[in-house]
N, C-alpha and C positions, 0 to 999 in steps of 0.2 A: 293657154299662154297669152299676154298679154302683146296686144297688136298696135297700141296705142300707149301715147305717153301721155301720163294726168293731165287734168285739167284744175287750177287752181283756182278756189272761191272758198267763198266762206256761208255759203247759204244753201240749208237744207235741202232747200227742191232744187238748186241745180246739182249738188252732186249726185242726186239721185239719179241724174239722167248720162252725168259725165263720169267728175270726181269724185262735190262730194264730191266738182268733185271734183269740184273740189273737186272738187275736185273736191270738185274738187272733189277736187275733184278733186276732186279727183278721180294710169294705165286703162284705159277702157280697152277692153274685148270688143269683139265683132259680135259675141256672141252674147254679151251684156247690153248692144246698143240697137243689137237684131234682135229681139226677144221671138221667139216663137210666136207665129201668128202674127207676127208685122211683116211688110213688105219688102225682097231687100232694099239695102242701100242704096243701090246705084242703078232701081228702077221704081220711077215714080208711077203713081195710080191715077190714072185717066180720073177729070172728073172732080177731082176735088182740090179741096183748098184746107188751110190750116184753121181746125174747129169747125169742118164742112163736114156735113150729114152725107153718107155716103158707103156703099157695098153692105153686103148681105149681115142683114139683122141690126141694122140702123149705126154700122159700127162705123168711129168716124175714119175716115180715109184721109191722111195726110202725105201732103205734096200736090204734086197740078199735073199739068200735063203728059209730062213725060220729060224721060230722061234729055234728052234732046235741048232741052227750052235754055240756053245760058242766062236769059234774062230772068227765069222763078230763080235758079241756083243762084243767080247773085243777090238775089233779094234776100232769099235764106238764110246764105251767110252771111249779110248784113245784119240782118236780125236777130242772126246768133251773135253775132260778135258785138251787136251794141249790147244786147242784153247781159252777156255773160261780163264784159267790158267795165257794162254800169253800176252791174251788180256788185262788185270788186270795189271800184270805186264810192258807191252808196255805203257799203257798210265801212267803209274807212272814215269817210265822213260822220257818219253815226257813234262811232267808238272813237275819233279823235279829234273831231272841232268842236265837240258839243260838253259840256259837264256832266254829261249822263254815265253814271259808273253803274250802274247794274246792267252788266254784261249779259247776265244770263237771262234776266229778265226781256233784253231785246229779243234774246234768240227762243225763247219759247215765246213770243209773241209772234216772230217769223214760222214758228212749226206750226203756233194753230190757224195764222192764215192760211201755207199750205190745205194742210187738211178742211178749214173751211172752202177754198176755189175747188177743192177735187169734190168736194159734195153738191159745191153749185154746178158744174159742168157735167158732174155724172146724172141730177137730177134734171137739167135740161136736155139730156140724150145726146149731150157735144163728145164725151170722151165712156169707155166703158172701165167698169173699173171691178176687180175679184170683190166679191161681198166677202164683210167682215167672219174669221173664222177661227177659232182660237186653236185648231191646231196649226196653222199657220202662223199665231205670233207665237206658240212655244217655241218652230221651228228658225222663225224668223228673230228671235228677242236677243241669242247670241249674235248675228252681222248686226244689231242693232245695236246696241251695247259699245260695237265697236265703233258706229257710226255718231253717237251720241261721243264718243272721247274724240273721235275726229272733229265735228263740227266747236266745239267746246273749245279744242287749244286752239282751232284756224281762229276763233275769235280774241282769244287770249294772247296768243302771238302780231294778229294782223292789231288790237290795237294799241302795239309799240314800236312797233318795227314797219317800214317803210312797204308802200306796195310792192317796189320793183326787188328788195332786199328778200319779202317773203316770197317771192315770185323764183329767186334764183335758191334760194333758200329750198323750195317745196322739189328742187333737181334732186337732194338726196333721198327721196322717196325712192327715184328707180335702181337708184343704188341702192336700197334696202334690200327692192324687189328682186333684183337681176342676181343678187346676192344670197339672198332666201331659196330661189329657184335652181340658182345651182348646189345649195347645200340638200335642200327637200327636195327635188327632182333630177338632179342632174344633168338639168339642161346645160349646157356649154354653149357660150356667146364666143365671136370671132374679136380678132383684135379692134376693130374699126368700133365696136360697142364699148370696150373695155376704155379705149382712148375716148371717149366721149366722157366716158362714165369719169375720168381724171381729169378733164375738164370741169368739170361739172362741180368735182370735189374743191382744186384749185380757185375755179372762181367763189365755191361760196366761204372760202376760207380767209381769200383776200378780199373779200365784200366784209368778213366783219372785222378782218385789223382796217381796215381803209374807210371806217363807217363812223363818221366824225357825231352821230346819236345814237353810238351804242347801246342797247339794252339787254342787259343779262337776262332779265326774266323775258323777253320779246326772244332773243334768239332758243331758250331753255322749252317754252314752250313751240316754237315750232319745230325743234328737235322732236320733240314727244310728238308730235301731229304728225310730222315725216312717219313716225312709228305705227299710229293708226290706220293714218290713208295708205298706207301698205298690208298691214295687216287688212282693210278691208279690201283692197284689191286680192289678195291673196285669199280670204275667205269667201268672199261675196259670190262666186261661184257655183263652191259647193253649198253654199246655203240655197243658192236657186235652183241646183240641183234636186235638194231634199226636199223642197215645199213643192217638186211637181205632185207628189202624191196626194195634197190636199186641196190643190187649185180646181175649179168646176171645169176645167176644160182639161187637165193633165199634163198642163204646159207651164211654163217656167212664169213668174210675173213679169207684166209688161209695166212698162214705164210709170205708167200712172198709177198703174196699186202699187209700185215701189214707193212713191213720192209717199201714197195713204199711209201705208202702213210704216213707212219710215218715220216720220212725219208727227203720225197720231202716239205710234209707239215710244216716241221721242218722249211725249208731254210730262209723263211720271216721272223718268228720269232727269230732265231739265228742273225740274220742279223740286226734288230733292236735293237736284247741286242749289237750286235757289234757296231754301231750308238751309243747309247747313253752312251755306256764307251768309246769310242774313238778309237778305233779298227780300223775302217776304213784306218785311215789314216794312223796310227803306227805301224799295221802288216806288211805292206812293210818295214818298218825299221830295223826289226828285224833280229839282225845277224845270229839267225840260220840258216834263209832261206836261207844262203850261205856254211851252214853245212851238209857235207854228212850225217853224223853221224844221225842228229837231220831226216834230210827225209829223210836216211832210216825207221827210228821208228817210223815219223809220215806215213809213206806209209805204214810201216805193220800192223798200227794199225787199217787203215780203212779196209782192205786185210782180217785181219782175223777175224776183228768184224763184217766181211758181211759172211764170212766162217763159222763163227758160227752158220747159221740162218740154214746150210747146213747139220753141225754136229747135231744140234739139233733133225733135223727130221729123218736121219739115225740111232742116238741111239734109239730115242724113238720106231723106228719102230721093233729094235732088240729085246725091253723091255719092263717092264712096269711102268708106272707112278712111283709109290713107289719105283724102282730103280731106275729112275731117279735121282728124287729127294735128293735118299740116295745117290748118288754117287755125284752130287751136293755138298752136304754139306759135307760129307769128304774130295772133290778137295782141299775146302777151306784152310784146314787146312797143307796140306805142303804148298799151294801157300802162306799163308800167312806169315811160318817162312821162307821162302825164299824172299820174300818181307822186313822180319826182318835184314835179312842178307845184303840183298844187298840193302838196304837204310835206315834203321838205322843205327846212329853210336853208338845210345848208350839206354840200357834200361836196366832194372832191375829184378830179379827173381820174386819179386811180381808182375811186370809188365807181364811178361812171362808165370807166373800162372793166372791170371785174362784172359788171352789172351786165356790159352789154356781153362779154365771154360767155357769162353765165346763159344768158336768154339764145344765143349763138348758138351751144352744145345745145339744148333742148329741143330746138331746131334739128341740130345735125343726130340727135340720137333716134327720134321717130323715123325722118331718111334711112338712119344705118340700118333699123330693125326692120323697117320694110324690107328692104334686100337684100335682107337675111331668112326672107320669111318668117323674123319674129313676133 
């Protein structure tokens, strides 16, 4: 069951560590962010540092000195939260100040960067990574499939619709989840989750009558993304369940073969949404490709959306779960009126209040489920 509330983005290698995740993230588990064979959470490993050489069989040890240290923990989540922050904000820039319309075309250019850094770091002996295995992508191609429809509308919807919009917008995700759970497992939530969860509904309802840049197809597809980043919270699980059987160690994938194999698996499928809208041929036409401006933004976006995967397992290792999470969902809320700032031109105080409700319950729903033990 899901211990954590998404984390929202739009870039392959972080939701492989969050959401994706995206969240985007995008609900992270304890048990999705503790992979077997990493350290827990809320005890850091003597001795190392993030991309530091370190414990038995050269595998790298992330976090510093121990739990103890408030000065590495703040660093951590500094460095989480710029990166996951910038990341957000980099690809909104990418998909909305620029002329660049091949959507797809950016985001399989973000996939094959990931997968090229995880080959540079695994072949300088920085991170270790599952070698390639094909009964692992047969078992792995279905959460892929659904990670590739995840990553696809976060970009389709994030660029029409507002950062902070899609931000309170990505709440009905756990009302998918909390929803699905009770139908397929019979989990039962107390009232204090359910009264969040109407918060949650309420504000993103009065975010789009009160949403003076309305975009039908901006809110259509992050409906539809709502529907995947659930669906992959809800499967991603038992997928990592099934590929213990074929991992060299007999444990679940860790962070960084997630990124590989997400990542690399991605390329075909991107590739063919690029084919059948016409991409192919029209991405080289495209003038930004001759703009500094634009690749800078597209190079930092893949940079730091592989960096995140980085950030990720350095704070967790400083903290615990439940901090995480809580720092998550408060990042949210400056990146998002900074997002208001620098790419809206125009919106409204009831707009503003719906926005802040909205980032408010996300807040209050991680609290409630922690002390519910959910």
């Amino acid at each position: 069951m899901t211990k954590e509330v998404s984390h929202e983005t739009a870039d392959p290698a972080t939701r492989d560590g969050i959401d994706k995740l995206e969240s985007l993230e995008l609900g992270e588990t304890e048990s999705l962010l503790q992979p077997k064979g990493h350290m827990k959470p809320d005890k850091a490993v003597r001795g190392g540092g993030v991309g530091g050489k370190g414990g038995a069989g050269g595998k790298v040890v992330v976090g510093g000195a121990g739990g103890g240290m408030p000065q590495q923990t703040l660093l951590a989540g500094a460095c989480f939260c710029l990166a996951s922050g910038g990341m957000t904000l980099l690809n909104k820039a990418a998909l909305s100040s620029f002329s660049f319309k091949a959507t797809e075309a950016l985001l399989f250019f973000q996939c094959a960067v990931a997968v090229v850094l995880v080959q540079v770091f695994k072949t300088t002996g920085y991170i270790k990574v599952e070698p390639f295995n094909w009964n692992i992508v047969k078992v792995w191609y279905p959460a892929n499939f659904i990670f590739v429809g995840m990553i696809l509308t976060s970009f389709w919807a994030l660029k029409d619709l507002g950062v902070a919009t899609v931000t309170v917008l990505k709440n009905m995700t756990n009302l998918i989840v909390v929803t699905s759970e009770y139908f397929m497992y019979g989990r039962v939530y107390n009232r204090y989750i359910w009264l969040t969860m109407t918060l949650m509904v309420i504000s993103a309802v009065v975010s789009g009558y009160t949403d003076m840049t309305f975009s039908a197809s901006g809110y259509f597809w992050q409906m539809i993304n709502s529907g995947f980043t659930a669906a992959n919270m809800l499967y991603l699980k038992v997928a990592m369940e099934k590929v213990k059987k074929y991992t060299s160690n007999g444990e679940r994938l860790d962070e960084y073969s997630m990124v590989f194999y997400n990542n690399l698996l991605s390329l075909p499928l991107i590739f063919l949404v690029m084919w059948g809208w016409g991409e192919l041929g029209s991405v080289w036409e495209q003038e930004d490709l001759h703009n500094p401006a634009f690749l800078i933004v597209a190079g930092l976006s893949g940079l730091v959306g592989f960096g995140i995967s980085f950030s990720v397992l350095w704070f967790l290792s400083t903290t615990t779960p439940t901090t995480f999470s809580l720092v998550g969902s408060l990042n949210k809320i400056p990146i998002s009126f900074i997002g208001l700032l620098l790419y809206e031109s125009s919106y409204s105080m009831a707009n503003l209040l719906s926005i802040s409700i909205g980032l408010a319950s996300g807040v209050v729903f991680v609290v409630a489920k922690q002390r519910v033990g959910g």
